[in-house]
C-alpha positions as CSV (number, residue, x, y, z in Angstrom):
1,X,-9.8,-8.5,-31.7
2,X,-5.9,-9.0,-32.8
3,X,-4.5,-11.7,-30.6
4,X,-0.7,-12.3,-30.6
5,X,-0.6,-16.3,-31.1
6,X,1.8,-18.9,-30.4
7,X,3.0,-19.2,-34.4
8,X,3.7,-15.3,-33.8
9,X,6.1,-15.5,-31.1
10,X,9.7,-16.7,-31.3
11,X,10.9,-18.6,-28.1
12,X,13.1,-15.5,-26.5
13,X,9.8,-13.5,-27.1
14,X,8.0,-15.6,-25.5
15,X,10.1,-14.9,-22.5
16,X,10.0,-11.0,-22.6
17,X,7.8,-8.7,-20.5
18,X,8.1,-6.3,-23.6
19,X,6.0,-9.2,-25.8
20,X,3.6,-8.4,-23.6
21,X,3.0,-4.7,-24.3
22,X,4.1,-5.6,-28.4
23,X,0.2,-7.0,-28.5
24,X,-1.9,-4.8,-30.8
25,X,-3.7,-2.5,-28.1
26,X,-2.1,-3.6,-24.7
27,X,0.0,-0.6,-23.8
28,X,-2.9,2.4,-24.8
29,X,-5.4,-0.2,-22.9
30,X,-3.0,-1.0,-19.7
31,X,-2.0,2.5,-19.4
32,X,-6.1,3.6,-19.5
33,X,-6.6,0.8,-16.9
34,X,-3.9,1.8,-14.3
35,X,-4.8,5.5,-14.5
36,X,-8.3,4.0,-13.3
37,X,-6.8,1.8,-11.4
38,X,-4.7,4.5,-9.4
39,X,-7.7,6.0,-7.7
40,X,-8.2,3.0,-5.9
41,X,-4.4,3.8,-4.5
42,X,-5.1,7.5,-3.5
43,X,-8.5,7.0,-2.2
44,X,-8.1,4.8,1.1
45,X,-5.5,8.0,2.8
46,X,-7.5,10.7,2.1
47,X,-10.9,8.9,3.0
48,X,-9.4,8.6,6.3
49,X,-7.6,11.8,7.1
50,X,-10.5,13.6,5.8
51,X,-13.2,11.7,8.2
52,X,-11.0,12.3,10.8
53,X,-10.7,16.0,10.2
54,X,-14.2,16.5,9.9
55,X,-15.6,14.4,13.0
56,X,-12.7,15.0,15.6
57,X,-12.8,10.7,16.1
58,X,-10.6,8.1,15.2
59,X,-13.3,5.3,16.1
60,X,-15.7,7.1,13.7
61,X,-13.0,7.1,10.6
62,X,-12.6,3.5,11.4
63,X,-16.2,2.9,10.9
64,X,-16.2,4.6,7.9
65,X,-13.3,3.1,6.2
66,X,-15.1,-0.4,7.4
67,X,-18.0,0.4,5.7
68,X,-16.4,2.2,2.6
69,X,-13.9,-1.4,2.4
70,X,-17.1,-3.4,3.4
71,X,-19.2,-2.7,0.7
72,X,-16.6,-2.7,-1.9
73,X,-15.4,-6.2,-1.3
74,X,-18.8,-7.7,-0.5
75,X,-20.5,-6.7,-3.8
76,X,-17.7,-6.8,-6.1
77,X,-19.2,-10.0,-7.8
78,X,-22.4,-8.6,-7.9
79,X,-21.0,-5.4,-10.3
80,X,-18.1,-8.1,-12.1
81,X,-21.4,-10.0,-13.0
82,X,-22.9,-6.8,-14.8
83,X,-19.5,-6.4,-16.8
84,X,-20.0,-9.9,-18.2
85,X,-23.2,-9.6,-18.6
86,X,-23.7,-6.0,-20.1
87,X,-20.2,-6.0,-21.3
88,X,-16.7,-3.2,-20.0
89,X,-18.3,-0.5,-22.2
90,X,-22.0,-0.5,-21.4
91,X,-21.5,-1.4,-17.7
92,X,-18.4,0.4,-16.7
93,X,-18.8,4.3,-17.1
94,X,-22.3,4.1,-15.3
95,X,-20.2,2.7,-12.4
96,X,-17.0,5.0,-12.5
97,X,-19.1,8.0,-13.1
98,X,-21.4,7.6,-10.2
99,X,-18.2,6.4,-7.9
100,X,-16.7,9.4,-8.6
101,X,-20.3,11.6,-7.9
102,X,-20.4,10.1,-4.6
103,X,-16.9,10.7,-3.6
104,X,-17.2,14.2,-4.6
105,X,-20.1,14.6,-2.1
106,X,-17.8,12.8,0.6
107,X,-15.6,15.6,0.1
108,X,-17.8,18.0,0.2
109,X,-19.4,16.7,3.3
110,X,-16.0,16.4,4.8
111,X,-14.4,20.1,3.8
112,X,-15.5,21.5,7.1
113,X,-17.1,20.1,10.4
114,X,-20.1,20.0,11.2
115,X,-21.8,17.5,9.3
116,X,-23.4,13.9,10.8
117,X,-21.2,10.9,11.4
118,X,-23.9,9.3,10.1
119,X,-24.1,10.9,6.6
120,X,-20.5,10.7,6.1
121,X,-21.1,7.2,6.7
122,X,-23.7,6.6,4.6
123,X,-22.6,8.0,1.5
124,X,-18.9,6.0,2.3
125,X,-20.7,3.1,2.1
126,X,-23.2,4.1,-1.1
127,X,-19.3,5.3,-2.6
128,X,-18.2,1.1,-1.9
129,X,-21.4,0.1,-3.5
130,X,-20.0,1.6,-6.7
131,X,-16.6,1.2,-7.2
132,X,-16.0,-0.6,-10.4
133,X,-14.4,-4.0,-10.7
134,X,-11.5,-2.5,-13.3
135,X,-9.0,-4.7,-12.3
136,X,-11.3,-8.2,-13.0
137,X,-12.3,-6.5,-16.5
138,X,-8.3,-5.4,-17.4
139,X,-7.6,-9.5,-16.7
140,X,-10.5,-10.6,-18.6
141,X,-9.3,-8.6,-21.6
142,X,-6.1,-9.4,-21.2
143,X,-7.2,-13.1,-22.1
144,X,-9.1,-11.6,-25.2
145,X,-5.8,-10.1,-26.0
146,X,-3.2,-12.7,-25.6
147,X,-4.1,-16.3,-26.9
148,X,-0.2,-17.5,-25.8
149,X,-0.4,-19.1,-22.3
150,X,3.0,-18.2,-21.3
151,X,3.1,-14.5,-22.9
152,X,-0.6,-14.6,-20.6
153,X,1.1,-15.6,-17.8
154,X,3.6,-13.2,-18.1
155,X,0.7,-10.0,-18.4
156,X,-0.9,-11.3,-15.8
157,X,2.6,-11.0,-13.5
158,X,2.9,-7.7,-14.9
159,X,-0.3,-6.9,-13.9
160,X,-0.3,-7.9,-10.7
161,X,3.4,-6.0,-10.0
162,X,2.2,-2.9,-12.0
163,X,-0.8,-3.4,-9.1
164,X,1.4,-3.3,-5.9
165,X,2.8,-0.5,-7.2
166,X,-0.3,1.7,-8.0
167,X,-0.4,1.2,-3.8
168,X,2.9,2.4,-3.7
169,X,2.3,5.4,-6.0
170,X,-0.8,6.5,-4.6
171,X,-0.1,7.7,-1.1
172,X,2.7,9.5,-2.0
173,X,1.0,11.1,-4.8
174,X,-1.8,12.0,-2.1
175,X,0.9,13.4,0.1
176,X,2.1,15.8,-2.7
177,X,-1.5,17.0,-2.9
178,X,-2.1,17.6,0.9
179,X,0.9,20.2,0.3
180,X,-1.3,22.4,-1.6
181,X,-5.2,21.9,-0.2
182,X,-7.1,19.7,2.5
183,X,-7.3,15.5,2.7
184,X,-10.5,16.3,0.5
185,X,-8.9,17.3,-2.3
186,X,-7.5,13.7,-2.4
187,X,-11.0,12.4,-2.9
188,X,-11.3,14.8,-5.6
189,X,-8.2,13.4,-7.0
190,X,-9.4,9.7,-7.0
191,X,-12.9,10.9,-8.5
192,X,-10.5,12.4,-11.6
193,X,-8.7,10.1,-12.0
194,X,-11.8,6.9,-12.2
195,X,-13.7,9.3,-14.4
196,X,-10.8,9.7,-16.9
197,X,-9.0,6.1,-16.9
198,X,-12.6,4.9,-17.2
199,X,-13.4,6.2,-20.2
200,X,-10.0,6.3,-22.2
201,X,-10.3,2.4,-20.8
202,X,-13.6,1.5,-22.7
203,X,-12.9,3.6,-25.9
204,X,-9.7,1.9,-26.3
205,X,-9.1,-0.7,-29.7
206,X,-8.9,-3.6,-27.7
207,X,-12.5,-3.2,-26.0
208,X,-14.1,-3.2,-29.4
209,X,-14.4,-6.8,-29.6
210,X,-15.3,-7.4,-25.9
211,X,-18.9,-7.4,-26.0
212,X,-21.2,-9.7,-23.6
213,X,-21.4,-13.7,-25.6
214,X,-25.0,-15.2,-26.0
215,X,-26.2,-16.9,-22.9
216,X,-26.8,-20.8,-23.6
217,X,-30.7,-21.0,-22.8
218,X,-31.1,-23.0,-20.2
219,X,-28.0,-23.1,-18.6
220,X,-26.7,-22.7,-15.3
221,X,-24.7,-20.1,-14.1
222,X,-21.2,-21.4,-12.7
223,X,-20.4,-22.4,-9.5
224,X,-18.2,-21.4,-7.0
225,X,-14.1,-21.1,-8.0
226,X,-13.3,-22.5,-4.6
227,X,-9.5,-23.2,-5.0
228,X,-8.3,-20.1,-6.0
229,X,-10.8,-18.2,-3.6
230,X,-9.5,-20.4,-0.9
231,X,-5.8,-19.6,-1.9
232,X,-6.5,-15.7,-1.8
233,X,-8.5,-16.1,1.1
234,X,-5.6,-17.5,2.9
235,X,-2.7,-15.3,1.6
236,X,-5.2,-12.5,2.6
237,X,-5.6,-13.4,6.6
238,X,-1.9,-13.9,6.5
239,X,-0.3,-11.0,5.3
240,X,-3.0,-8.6,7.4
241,X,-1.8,-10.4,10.3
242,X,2.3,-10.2,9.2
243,X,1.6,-6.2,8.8
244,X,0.5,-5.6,12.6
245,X,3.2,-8.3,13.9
246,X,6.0,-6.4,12.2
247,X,5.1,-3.5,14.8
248,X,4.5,-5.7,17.2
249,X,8.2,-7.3,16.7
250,X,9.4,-3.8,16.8
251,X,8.0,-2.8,19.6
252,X,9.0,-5.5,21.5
253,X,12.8,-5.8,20.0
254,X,12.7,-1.9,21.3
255,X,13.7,-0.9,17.6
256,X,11.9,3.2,16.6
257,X,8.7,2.7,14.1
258,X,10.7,4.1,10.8
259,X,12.1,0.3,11.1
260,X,8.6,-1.1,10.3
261,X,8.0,1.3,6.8
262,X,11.4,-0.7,5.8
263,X,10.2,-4.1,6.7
264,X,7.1,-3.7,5.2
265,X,8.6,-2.8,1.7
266,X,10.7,-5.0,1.8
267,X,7.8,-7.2,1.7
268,X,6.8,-5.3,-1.4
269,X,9.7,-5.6,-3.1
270,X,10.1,-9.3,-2.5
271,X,6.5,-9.6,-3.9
272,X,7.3,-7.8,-7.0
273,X,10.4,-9.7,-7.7
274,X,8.6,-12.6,-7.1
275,X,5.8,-11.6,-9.2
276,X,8.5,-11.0,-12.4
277,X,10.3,-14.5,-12.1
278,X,7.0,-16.1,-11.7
279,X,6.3,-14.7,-15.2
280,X,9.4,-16.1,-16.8
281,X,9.6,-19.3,-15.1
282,X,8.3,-22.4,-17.8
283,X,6.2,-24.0,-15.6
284,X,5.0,-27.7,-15.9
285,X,2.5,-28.4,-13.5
286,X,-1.1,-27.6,-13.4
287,X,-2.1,-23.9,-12.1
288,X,-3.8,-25.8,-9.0
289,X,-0.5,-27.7,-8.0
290,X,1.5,-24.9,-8.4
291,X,-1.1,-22.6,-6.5
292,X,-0.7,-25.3,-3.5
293,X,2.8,-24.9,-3.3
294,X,3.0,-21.6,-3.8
295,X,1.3,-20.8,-0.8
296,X,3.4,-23.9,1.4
297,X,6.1,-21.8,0.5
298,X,4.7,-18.4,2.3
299,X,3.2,-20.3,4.8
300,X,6.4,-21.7,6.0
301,X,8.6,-18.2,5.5
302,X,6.2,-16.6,7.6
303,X,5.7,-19.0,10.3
304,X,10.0,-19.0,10.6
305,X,10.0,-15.5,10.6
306,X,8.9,-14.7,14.4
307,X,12.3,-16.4,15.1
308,X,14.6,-14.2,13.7
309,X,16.7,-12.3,16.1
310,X,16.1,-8.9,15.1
311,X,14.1,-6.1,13.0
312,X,16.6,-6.6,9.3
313,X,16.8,-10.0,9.9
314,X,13.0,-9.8,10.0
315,X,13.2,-7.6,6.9
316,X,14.9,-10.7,5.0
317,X,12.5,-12.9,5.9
318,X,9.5,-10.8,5.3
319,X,10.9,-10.1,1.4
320,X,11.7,-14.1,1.3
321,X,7.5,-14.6,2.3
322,X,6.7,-11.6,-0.9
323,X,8.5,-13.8,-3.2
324,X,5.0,-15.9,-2.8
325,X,2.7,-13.1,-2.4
326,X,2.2,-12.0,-6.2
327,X,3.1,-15.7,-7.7
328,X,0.1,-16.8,-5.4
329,X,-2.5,-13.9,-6.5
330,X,-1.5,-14.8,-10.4
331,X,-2.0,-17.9,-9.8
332,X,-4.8,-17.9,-8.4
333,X,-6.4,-15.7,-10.8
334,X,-5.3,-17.8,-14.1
335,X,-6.7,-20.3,-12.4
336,X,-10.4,-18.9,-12.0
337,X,-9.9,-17.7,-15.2
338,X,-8.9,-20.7,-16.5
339,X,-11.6,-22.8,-15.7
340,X,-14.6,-20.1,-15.9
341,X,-17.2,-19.9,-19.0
342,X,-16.3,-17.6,-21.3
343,X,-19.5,-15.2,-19.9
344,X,-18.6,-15.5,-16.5
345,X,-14.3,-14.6,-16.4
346,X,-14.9,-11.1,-14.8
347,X,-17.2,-12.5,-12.3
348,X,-14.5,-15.1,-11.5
349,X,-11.5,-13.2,-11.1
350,X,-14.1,-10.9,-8.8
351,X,-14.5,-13.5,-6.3
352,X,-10.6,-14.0,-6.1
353,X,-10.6,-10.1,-5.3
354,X,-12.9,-10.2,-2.7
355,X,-11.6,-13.0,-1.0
356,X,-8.1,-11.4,-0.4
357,X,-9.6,-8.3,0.5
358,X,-12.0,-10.2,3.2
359,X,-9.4,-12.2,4.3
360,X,-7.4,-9.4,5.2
361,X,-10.0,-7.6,6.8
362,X,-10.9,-10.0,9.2
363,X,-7.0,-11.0,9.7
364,X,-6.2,-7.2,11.1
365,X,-9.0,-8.1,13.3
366,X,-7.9,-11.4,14.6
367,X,-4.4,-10.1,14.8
368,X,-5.3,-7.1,16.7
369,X,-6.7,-9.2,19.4
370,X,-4.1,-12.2,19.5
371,X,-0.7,-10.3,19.7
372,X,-0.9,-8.6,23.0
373,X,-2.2,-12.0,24.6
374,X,0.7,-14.3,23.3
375,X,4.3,-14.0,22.2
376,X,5.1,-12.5,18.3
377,X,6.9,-15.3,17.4
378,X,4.0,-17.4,18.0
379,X,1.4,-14.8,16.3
380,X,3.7,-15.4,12.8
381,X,3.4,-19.3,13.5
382,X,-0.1,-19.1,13.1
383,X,0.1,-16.5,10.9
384,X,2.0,-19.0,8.6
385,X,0.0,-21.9,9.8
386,X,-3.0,-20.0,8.0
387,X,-1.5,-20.2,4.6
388,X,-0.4,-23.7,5.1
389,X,-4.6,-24.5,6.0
390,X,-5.5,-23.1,2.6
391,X,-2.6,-25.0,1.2
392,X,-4.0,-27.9,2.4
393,X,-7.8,-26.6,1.2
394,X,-6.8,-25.8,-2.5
395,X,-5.3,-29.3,-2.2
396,X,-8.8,-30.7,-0.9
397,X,-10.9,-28.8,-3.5
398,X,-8.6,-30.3,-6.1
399,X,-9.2,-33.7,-5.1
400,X,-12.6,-33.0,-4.8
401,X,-13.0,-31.7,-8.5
402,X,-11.3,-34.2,-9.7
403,X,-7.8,-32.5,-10.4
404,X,-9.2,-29.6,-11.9
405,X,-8.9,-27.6,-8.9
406,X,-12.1,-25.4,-9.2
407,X,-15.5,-25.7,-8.3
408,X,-16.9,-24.5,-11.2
409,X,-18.1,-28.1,-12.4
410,X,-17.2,-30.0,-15.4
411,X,-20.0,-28.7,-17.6
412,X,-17.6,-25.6,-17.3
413,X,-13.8,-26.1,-16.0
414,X,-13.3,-29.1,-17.7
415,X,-15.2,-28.6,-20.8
416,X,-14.4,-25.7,-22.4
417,X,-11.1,-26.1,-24.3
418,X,-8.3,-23.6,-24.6
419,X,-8.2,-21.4,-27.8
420,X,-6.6,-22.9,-30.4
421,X,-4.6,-26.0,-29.0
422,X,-7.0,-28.7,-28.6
423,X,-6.0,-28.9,-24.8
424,X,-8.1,-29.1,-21.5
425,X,-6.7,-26.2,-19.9
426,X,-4.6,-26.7,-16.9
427,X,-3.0,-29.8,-18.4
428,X,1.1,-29.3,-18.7
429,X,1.9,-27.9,-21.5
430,X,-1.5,-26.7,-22.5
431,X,-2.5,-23.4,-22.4
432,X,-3.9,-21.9,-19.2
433,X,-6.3,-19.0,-19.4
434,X,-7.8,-17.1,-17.4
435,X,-5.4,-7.8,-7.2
436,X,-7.7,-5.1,-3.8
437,X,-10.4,-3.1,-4.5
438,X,-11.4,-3.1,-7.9
């Protein structure tokens, strides 16, 4: 596969976002990804409306969406472990095709009425079992792409914004949708749209050369990534939290709901902006380091943002804590990258998925029961004080490794040396290699 190397790039390319999508194959491949990509945006609102249509009960669509979220976060390593093993092309149209067969049953079994809670159910969670981890395999290739670590760092930030956008996107291209037929036909949407992406994904150029290496016999697998799991972990129990305490501050500052949609993107936006500079910025220190004070940083804006005195000053603050948000997930997912075998780098980025996506689970949870027991300004202190905890357990894990951040081991992290520089990654100036459901 065509890499675009170091010797290749002048120093105001290596600062462009258009570098990125100059590599031979990026664009056709990116775009291919993202249209797969999109169904995890236009699945989650449909899902739910249509549950709720069907059964008559709100507690029953939050059971299913638990389940349907559940499963997909919880075995996401598992199905990343087949990519790397099988390789994208062999592994990932069995996956997207039988995702998108069971979410065309869910919509059949949730056109009309009448049907078992318990079916519905069932085949939500069968539908989670499935989804495919495209957004792990998209970062993995990017790294067979891109050998520069900046111009990498800077597809991975593009990435990760063209991600939060996808989130953006995909409700409102639901809502267009619901003009013309039932929440089902959003499901049917999302099945179209992972069949097609899928395939135009795996028969791109670039996936030609990314075919499963030769196993050492003998060895072990690698171990945990704990630092950049711990990182996402964090940020993931956080922000869940922030989301319900913007309504809460709301509520309580007697400003009308269509102040929270506002506050909420401007989260968003503060993350994508964020995500952009972190891409252009030359940085010096070790992935881990920055990754540490990365998420200081949010920790602190959120935990000072329950003492604002009212709903836009709250919207300032909130975009000042997104600045972090994306810079943390990149980050954290060079970093697993980074220091995983060559074999293993879906897997990898996998567990740094499902760790946000757990985190944030059980943060709406925790949240839900701590902010009408105790003030909002104090809910966003511990909020804060959350991040700050994984702060401090990246740090740990770092000192633990040995500075290398990761718990992969040295037979792994610290032995396997970046293409073509001679360097360990994560040293400065060396090259470092290599976000929700899927």
């Amino acid at each position: 596969m065509s890499a675009l190397t170091p010797s290749r790039l002048s120093p105001a390319q290596r600062h462009s976002y258009a570098a990125v999508l100059r590599v031979p194959h990026a664009r056709p491949t990116f775009v291919a990804a993202l249209t797969a990509r999109l169904a995890y945006g236009t699945v989650s609102l449909p899902v739910l409306l249509s549950v709720t249509r069907a059964t008559g009960s709100y507690a029953v669509s939050g059971l299913v969406m638990a389940l349907f979220g559940g499963s997909a976060v919880v075995l996401m390593p598992v199905r990343a472990a087949l990519v790397d093993r099988y390789g994208p092309r062999r592994a990932l149209p069995p996956m997207a095709a039988a995702y998108s067969v069971v979410l065309c049953l869910l919509a059949a079994l949730t056109w009309r009425p009448g049907v078992p809670p318990t079916v519905i159910a069932l085949a939500a969670m069968v539908c989670g079992c499935l989804a495919p981890p495209l957004g792990p395999t998209m970062r993995a290739v990017w790294g067979r792409m891109v050998d520069d670590p900046a111009l990498l760092r800077r597809a991975y930030s593009l990435d990760g914004v063209a991600e939060e956008l996808l989130y953006v996107a995909g409700p409102a291209l639901v809502g267009l949708v619901l003009r013309f037929g039932p929440p089902p036909a959003g499901l049917l949407l999302s099945a179209v749209l992972m069949v097609t992406g899928t395939c135009a994904f795996v028969v791109s150029p670039a996936m030609r050369g990314a075919v499963p290496p030769k196993r050492e016999v003998g060895r072990r697998p690698g171990r945990f990534p704990a630092a950049p799991v711990v990182a996402a972990a964090g940020l993931g129990l956080a922000l869940s939290a922030a989301d319900l305490l913007v309504m809460a501050f709301a509520k309580q500052r007697s400003y009308g709901e269509e102040a929270v949609p506002w506050v909420l993107g401007a989260l968003s936006a503060g993350s994508a902006a964020g995500g952009l500079l972190n891409g252009v910025v030359d940085w010096r220190r070790p992935a881990v380091e920055r990754l540490a004070w990365l998420t200081v940083g949010l920790g602190t804006v959120l935990a000072a943002a329950g003492l604002v005195p009212g709903v836009w000053g709250l919207a300032g603050a909130m975009a000042a804590a997104g600045v972090f948000v994306a810079p943390v997930l990149t980050t954290a997912y060079l970093l697993a990258d980074e220091t995983a075998a060559r074999e293993e780098r879906t897997r990898a980025g996998a567990w740094v998925n499902a760790a946000v996506n757990a985190g944030s689970s059980l943060g709406s949870v925790v949240a839900g029961v701590l902010v009408g027991s105790m003030p909002v300004a104090l809910c966003f202190v511990l909020a804060g004080g959350v991040a700050l905890v994984s702060a401090a357990g990246v740090g740990a894990v770092r000192l633990y490794s040995g500075g290398s951040g990761s718990g992969w081991g040295a037979e792994i992290g610290q032995g396997r040396v970046s293409r073509g520089s001679g360097r360990t990654p994560g040293t400065p100036g060396g090259p470092r290699r290599r976000r929700r459901c899927g």
